[in-house]
N, CA, C and O atoms as a Maestro MAE file, in Angstrom:
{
 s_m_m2io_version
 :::
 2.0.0
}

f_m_ct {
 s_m_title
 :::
 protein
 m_atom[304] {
  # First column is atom index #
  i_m_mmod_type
  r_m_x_coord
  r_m_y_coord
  r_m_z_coord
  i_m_residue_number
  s_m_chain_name
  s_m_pdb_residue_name
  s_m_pdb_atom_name
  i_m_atomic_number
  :::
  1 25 130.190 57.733 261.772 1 A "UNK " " N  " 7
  2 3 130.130 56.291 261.809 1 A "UNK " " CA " 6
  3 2 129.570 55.817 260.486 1 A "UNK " " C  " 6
  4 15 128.716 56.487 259.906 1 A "UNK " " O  " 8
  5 25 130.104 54.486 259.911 2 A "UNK " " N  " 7
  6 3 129.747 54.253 258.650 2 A "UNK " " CA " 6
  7 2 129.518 52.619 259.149 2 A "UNK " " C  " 6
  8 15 130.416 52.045 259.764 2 A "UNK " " O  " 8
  9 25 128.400 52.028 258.863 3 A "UNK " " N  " 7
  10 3 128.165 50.494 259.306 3 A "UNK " " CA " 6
  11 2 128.328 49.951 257.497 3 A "UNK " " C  " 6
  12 15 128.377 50.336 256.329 3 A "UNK " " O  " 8
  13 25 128.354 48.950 258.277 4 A "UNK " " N  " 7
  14 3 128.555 47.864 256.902 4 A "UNK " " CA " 6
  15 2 128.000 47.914 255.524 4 A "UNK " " C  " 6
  16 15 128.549 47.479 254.511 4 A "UNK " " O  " 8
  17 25 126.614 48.614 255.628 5 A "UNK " " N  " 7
  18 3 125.849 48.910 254.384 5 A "UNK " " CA " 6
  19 2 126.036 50.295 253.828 5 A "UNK " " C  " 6
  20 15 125.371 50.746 252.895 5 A "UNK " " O  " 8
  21 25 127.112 51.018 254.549 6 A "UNK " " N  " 7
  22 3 127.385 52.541 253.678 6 A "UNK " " CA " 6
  23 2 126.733 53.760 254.346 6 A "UNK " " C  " 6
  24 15 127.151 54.911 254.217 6 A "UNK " " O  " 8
  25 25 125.694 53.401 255.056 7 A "UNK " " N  " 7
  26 3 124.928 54.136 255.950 7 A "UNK " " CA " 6
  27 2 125.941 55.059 256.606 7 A "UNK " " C  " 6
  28 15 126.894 54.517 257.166 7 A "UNK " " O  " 8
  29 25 125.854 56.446 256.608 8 A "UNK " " N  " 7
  30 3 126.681 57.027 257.988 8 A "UNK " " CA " 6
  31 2 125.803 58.342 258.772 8 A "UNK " " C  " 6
  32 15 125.020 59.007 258.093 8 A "UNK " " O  " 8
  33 25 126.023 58.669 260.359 9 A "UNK " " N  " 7
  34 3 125.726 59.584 260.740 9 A "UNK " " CA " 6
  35 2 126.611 60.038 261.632 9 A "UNK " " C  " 6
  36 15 127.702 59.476 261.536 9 A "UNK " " O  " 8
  37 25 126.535 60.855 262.466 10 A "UNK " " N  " 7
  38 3 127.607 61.722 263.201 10 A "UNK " " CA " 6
  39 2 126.374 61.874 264.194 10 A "UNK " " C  " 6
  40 15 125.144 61.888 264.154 10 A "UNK " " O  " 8
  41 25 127.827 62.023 265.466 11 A "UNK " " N  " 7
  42 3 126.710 62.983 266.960 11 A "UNK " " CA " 6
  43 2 128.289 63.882 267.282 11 A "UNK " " C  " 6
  44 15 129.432 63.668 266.877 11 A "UNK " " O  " 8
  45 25 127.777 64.827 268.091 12 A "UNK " " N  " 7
  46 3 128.908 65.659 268.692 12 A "UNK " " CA " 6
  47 2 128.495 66.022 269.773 12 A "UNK " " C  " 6
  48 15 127.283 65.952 269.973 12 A "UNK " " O  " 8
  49 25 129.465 66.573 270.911 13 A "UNK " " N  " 7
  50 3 129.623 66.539 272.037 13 A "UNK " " CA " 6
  51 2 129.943 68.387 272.184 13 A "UNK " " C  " 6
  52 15 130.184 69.264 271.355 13 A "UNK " " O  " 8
  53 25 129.843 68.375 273.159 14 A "UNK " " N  " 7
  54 3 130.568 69.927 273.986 14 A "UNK " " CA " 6
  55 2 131.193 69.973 274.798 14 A "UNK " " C  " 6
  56 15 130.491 69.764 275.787 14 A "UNK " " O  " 8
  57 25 132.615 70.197 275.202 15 A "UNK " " N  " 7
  58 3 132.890 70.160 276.063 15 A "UNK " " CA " 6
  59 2 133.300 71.698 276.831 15 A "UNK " " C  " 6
  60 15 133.316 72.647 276.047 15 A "UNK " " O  " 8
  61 25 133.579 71.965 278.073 16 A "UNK " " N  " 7
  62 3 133.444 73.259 278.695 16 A "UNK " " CA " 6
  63 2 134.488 72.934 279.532 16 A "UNK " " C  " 6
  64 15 134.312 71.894 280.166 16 A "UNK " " O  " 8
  65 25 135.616 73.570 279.736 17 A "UNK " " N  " 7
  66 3 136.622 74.015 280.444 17 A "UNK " " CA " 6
  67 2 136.490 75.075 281.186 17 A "UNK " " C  " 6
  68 15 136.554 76.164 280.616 17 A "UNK " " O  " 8
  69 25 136.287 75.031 282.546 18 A "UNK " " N  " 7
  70 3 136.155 76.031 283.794 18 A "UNK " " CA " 6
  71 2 137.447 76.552 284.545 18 A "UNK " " C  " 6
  72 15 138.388 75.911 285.012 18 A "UNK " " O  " 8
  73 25 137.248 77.649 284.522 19 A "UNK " " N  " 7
  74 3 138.342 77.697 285.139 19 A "UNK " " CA " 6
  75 2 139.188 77.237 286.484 19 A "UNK " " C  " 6
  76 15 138.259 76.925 287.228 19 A "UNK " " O  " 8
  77 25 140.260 77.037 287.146 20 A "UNK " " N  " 7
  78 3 140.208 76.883 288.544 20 A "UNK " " CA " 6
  79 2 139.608 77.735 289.275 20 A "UNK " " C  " 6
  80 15 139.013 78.710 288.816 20 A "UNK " " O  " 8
  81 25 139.699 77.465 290.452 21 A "UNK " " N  " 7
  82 3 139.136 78.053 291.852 21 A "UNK " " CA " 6
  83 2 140.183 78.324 292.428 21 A "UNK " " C  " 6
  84 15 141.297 77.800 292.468 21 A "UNK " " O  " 8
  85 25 139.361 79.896 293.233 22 A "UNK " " N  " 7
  86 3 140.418 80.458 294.127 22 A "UNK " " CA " 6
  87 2 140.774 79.661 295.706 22 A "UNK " " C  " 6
  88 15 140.067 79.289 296.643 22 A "UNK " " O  " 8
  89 25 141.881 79.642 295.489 23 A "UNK " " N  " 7
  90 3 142.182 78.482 296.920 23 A "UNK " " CA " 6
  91 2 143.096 79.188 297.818 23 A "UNK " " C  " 6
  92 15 144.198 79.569 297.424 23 A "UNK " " O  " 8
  93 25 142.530 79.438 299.424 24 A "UNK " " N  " 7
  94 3 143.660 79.839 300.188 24 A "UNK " " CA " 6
  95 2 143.544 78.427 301.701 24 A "UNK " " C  " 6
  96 15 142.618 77.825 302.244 24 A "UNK " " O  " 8
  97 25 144.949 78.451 301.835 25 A "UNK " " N  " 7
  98 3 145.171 77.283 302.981 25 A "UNK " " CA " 6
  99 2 145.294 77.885 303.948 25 A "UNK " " C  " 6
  100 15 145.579 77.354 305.022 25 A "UNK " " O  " 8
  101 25 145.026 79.686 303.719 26 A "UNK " " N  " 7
  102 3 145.242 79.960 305.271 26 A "UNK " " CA " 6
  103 2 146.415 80.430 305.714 26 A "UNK " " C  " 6
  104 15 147.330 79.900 305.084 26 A "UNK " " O  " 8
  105 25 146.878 81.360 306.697 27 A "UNK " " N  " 7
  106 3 148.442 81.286 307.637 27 A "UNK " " CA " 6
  107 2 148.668 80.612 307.957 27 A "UNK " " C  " 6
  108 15 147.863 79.839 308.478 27 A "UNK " " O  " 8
  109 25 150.227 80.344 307.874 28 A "UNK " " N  " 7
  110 3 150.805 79.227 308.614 28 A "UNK " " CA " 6
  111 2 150.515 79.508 309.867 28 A "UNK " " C  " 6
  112 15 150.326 80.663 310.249 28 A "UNK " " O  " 8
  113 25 150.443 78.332 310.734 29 A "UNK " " N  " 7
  114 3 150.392 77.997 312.245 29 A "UNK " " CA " 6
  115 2 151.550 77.505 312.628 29 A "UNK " " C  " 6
  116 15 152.240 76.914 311.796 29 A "UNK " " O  " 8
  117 25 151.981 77.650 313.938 30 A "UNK " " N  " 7
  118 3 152.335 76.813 315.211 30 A "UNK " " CA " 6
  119 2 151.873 76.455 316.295 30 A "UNK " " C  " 6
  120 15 150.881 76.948 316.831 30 A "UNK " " O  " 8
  121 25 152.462 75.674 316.668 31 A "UNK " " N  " 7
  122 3 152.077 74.832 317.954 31 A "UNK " " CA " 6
  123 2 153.313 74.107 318.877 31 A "UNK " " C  " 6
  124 15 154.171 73.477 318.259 31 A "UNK " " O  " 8
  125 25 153.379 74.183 320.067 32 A "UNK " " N  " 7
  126 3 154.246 73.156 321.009 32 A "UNK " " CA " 6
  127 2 153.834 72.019 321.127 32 A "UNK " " C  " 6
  128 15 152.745 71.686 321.593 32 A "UNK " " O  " 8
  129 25 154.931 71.126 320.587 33 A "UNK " " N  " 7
  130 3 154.696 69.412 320.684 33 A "UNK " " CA " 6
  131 2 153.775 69.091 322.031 33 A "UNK " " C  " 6
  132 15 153.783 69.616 323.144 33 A "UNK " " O  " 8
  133 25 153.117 68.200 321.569 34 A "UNK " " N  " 7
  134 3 152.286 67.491 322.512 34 A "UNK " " CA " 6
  135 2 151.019 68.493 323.259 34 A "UNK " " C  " 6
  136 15 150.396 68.288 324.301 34 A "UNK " " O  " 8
  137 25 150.942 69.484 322.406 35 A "UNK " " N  " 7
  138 3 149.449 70.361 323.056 35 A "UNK " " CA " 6
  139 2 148.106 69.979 322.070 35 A "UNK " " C  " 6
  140 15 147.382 70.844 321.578 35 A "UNK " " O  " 8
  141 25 147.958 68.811 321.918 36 A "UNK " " N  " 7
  142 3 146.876 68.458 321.258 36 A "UNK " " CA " 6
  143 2 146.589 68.559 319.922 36 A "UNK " " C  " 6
  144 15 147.665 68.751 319.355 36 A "UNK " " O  " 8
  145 25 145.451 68.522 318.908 37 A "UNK " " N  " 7
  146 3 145.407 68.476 317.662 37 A "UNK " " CA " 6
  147 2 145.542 69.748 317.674 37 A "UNK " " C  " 6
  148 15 145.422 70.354 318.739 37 A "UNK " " O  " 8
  149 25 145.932 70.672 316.019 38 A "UNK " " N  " 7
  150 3 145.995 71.999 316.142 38 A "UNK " " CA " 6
  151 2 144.571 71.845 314.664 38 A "UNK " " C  " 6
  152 15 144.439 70.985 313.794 38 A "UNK " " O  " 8
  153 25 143.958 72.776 314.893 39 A "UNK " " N  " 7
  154 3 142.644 73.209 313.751 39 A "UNK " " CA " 6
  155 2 143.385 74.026 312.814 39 A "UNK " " C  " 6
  156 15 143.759 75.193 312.933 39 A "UNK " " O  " 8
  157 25 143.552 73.083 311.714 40 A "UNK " " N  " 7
  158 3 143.797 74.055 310.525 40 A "UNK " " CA " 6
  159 2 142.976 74.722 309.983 40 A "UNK " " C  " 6
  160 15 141.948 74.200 309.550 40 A "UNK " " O  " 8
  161 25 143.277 76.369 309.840 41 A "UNK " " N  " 7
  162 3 141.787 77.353 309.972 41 A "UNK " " CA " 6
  163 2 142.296 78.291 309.297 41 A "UNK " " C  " 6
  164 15 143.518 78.405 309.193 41 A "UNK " " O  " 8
  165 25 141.291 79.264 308.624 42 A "UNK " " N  " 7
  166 3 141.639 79.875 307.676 42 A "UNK " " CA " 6
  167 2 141.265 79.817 305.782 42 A "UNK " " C  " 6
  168 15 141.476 80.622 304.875 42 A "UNK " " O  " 8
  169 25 140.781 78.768 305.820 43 A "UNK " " N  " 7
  170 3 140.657 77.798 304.589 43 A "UNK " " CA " 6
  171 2 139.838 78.408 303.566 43 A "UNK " " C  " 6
  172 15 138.884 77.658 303.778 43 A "UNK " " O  " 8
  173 25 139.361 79.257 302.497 44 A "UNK " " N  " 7
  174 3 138.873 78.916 301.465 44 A "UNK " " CA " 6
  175 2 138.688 78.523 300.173 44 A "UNK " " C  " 6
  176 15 139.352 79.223 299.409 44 A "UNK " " O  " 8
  177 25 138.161 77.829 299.725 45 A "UNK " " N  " 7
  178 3 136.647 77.715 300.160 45 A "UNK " " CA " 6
  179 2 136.424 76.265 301.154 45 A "UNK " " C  " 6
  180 15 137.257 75.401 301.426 45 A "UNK " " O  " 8
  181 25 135.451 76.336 301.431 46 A "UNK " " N  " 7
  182 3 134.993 74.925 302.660 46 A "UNK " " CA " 6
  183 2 135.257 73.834 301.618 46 A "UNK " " C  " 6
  184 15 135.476 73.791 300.408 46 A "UNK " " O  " 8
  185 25 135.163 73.154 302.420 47 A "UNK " " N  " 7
  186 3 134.971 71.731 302.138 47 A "UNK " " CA " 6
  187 2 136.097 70.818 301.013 47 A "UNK " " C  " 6
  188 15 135.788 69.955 300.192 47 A "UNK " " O  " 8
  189 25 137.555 71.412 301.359 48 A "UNK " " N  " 7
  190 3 138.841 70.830 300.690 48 A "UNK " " CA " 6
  191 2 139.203 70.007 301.476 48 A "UNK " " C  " 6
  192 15 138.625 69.976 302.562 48 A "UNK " " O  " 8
  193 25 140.070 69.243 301.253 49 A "UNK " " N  " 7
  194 3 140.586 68.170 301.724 49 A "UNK " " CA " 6
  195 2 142.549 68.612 301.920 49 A "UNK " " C  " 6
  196 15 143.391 69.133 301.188 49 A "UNK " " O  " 8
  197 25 142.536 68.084 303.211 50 A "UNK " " N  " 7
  198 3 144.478 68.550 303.434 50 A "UNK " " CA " 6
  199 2 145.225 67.317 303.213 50 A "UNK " " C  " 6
  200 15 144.559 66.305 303.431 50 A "UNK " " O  " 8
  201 25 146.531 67.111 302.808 51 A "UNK " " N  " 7
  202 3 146.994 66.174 302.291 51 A "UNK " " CA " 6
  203 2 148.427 66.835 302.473 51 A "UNK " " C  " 6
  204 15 148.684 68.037 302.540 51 A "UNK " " O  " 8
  205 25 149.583 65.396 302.558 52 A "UNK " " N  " 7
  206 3 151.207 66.133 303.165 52 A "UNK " " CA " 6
  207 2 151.685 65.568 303.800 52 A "UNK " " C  " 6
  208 15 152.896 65.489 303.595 52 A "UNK " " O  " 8
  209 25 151.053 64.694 305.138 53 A "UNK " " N  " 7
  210 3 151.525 64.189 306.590 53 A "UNK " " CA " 6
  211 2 151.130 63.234 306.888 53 A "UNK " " C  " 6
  212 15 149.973 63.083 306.494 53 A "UNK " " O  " 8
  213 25 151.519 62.428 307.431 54 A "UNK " " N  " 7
  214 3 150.826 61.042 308.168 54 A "UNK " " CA " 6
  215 2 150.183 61.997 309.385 54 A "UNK " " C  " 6
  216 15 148.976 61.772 309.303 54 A "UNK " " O  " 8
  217 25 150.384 62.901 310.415 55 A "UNK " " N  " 7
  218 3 150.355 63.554 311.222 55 A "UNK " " CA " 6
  219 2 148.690 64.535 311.327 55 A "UNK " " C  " 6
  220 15 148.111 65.030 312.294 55 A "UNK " " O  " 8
  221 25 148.279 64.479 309.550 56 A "UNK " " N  " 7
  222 3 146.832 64.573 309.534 56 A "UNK " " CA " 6
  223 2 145.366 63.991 310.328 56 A "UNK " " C  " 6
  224 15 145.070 62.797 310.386 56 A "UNK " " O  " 8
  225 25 144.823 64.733 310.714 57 A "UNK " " N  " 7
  226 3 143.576 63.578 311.077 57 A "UNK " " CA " 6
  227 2 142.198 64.765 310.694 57 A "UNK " " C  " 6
  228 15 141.781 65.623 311.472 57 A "UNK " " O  " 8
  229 25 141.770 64.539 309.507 58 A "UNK " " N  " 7
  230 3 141.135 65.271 308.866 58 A "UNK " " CA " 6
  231 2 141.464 66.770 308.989 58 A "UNK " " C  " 6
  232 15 142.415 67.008 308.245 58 A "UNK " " O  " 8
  233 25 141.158 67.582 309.467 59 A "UNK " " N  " 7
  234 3 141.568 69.165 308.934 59 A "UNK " " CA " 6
  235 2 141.764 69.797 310.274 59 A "UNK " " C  " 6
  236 15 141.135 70.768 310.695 59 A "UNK " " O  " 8
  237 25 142.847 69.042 310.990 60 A "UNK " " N  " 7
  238 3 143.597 68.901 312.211 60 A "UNK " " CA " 6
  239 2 145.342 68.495 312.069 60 A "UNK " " C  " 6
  240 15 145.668 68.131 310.939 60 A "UNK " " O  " 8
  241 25 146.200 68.524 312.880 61 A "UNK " " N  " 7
  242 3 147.189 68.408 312.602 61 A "UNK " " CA " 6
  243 2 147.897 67.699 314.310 61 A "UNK " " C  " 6
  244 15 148.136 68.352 315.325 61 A "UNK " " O  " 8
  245 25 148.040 66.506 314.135 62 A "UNK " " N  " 7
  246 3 148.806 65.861 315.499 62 A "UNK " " CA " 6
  247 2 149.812 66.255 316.019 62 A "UNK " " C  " 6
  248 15 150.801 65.960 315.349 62 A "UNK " " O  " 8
  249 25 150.180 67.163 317.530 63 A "UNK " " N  " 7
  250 3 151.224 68.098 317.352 63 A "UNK " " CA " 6
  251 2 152.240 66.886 318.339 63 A "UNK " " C  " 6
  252 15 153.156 67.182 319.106 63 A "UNK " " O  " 8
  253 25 151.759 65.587 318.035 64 A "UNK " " N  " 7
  254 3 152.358 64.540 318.523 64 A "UNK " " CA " 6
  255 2 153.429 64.430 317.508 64 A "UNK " " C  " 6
  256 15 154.322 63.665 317.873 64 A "UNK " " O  " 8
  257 25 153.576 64.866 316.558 65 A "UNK " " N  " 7
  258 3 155.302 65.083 315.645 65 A "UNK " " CA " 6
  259 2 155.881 65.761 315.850 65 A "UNK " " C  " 6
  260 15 155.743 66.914 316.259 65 A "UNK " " O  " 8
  261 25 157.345 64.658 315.386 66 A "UNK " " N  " 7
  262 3 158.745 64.982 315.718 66 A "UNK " " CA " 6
  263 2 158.365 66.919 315.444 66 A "UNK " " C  " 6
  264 15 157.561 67.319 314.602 66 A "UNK " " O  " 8
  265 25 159.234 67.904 316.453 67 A "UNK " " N  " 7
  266 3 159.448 69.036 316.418 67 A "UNK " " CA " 6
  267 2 160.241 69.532 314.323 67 A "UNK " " C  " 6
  268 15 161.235 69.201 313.676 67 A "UNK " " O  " 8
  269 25 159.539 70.050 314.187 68 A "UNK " " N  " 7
  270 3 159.928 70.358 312.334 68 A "UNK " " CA " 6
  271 2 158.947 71.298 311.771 68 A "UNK " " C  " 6
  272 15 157.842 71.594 312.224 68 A "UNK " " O  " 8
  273 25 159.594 71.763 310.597 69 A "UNK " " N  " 7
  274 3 158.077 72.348 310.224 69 A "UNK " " CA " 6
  275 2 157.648 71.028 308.794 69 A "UNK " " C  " 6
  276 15 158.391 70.426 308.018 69 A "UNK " " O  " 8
  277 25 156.190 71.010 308.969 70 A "UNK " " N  " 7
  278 3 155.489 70.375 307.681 70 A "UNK " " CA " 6
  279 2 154.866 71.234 306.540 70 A "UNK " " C  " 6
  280 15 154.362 72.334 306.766 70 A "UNK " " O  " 8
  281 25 154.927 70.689 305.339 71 A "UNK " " N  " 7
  282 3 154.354 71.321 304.190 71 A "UNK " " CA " 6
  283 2 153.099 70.789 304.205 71 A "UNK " " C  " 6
  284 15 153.194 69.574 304.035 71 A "UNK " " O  " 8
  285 25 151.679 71.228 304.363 72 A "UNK " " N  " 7
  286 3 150.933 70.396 304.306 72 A "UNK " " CA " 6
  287 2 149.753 71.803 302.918 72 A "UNK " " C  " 6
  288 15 149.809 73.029 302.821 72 A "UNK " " O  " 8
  289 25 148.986 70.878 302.245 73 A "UNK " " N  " 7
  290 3 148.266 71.182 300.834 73 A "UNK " " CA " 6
  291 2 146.949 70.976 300.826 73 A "UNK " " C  " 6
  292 15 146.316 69.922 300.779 73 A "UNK " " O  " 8
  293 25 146.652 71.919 300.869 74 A "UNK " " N  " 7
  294 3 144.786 72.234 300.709 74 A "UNK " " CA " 6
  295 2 144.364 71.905 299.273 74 A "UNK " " C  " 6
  296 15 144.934 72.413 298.308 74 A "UNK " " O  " 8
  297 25 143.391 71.077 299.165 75 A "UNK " " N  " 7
  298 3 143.052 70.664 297.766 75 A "UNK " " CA " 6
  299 2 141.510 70.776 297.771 75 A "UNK " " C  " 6
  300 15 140.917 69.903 298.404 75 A "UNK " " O  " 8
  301 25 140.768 71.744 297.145 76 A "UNK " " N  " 7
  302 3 139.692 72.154 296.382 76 A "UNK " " CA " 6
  303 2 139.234 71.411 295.177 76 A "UNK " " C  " 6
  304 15 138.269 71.819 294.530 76 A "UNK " " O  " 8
  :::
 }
 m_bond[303] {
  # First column is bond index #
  i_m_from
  i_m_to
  i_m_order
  :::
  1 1 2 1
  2 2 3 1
  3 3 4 2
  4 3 5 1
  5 5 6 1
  6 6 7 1
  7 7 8 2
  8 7 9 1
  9 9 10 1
  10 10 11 1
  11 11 12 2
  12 11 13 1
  13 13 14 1
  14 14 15 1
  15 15 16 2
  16 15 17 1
  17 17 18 1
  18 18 19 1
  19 19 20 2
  20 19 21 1
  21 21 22 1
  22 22 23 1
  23 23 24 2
  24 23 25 1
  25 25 26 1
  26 26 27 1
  27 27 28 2
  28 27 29 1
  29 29 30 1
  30 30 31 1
  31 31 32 2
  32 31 33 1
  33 33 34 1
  34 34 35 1
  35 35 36 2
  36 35 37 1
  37 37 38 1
  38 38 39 1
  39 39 40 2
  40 39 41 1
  41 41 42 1
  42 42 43 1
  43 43 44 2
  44 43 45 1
  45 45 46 1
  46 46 47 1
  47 47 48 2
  48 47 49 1
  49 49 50 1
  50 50 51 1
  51 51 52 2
  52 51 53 1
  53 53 54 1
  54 54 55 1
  55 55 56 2
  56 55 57 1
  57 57 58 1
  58 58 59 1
  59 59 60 2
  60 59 61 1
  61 61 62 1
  62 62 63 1
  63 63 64 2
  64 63 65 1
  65 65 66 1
  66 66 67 1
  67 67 68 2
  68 67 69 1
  69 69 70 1
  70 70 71 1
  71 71 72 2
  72 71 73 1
  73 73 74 1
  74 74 75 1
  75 75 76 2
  76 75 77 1
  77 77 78 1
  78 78 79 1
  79 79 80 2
  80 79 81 1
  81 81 82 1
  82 82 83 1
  83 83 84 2
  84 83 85 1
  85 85 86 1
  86 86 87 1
  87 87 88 2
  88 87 89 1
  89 89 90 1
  90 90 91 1
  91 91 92 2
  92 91 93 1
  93 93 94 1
  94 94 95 1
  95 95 96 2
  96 95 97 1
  97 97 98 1
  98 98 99 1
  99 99 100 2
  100 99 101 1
  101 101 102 1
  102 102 103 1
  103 103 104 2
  104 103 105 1
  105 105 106 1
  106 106 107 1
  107 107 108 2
  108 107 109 1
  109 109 110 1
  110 110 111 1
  111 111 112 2
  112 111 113 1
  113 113 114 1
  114 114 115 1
  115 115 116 2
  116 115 117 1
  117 117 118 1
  118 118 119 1
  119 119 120 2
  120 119 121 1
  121 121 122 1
  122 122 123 1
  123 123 124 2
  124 123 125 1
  125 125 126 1
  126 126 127 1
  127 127 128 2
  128 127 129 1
  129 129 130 1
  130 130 131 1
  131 131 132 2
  132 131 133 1
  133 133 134 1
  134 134 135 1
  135 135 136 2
  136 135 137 1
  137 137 138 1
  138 138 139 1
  139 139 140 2
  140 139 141 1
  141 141 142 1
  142 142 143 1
  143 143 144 2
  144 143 145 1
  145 145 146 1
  146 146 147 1
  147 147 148 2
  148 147 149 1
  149 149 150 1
  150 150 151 1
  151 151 152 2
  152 151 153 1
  153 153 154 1
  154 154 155 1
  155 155 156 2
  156 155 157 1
  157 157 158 1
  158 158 159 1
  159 159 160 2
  160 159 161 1
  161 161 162 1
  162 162 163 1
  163 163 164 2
  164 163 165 1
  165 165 166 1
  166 166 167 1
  167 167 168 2
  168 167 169 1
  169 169 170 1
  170 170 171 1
  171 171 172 2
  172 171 173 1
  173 173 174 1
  174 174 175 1
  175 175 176 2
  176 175 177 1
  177 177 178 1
  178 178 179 1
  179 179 180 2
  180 179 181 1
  181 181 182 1
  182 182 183 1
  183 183 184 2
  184 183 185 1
  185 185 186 1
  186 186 187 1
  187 187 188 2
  188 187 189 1
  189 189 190 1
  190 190 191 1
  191 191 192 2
  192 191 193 1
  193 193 194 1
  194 194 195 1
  195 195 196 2
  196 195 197 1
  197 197 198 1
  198 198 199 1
  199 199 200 2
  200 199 201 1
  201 201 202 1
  202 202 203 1
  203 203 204 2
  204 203 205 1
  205 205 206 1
  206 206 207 1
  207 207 208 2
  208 207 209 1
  209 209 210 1
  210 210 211 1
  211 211 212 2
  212 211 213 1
  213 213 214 1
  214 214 215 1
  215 215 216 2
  216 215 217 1
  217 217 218 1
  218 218 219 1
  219 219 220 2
  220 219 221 1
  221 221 222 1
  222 222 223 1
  223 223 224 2
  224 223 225 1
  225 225 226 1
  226 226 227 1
  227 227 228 2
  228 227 229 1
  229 229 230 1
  230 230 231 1
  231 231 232 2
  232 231 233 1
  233 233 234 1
  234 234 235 1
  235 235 236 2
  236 235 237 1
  237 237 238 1
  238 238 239 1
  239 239 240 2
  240 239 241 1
  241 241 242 1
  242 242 243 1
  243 243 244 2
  244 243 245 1
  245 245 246 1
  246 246 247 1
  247 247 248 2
  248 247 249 1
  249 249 250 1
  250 250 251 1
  251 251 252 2
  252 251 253 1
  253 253 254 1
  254 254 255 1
  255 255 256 2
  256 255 257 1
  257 257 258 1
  258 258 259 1
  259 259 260 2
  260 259 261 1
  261 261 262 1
  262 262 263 1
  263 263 264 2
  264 263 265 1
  265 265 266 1
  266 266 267 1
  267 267 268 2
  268 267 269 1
  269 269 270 1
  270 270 271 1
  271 271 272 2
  272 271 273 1
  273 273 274 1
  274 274 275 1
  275 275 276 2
  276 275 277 1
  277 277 278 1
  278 278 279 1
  279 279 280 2
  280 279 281 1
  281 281 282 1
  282 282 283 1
  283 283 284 2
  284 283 285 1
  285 285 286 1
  286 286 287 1
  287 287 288 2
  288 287 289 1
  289 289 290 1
  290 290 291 1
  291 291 292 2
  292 291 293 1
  293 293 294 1
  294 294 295 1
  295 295 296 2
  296 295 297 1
  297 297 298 1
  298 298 299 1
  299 299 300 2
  300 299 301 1
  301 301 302 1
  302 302 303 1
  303 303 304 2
  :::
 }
}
């Protein structure tokens, strides 16, 4: 940085790039329509978030949908 009177100094930073994390979503599951939420299980590490479906209801799966299979994505 140089201000109006010629003056200059510098600052610098560090930055650190980590690597990813190991992520598993688990075996696929099934379920027969209409037998309740199914527990998506299997997961590490804790505390990811699933994302994919309207059919979600936190880290559960509404087996109130149309008969299909869903892609659904564990995010760490």
């Amino acid at each position: 940085y140089t201000d109006g009177n010629g003056c200059t100094n510098t600052a610098s930073k560090t930055v650190t790039v980590n690597a990813l994390p190991s992520v598993n979503a688990g075996t696929d599951q099934t379920a027969c329509f209409n037998s309740g939420n199914l527990n998506l299980t299997g997961v590490s590490p804790a505390g990811g978030v699933w994302s994919g479906s309207s059919f979600l209801v936190g880290s559960q799966f509404d087996t109130n949908a149309p008969p299909g299979g869903y892609t659904l994505t564990y995010t760490v």
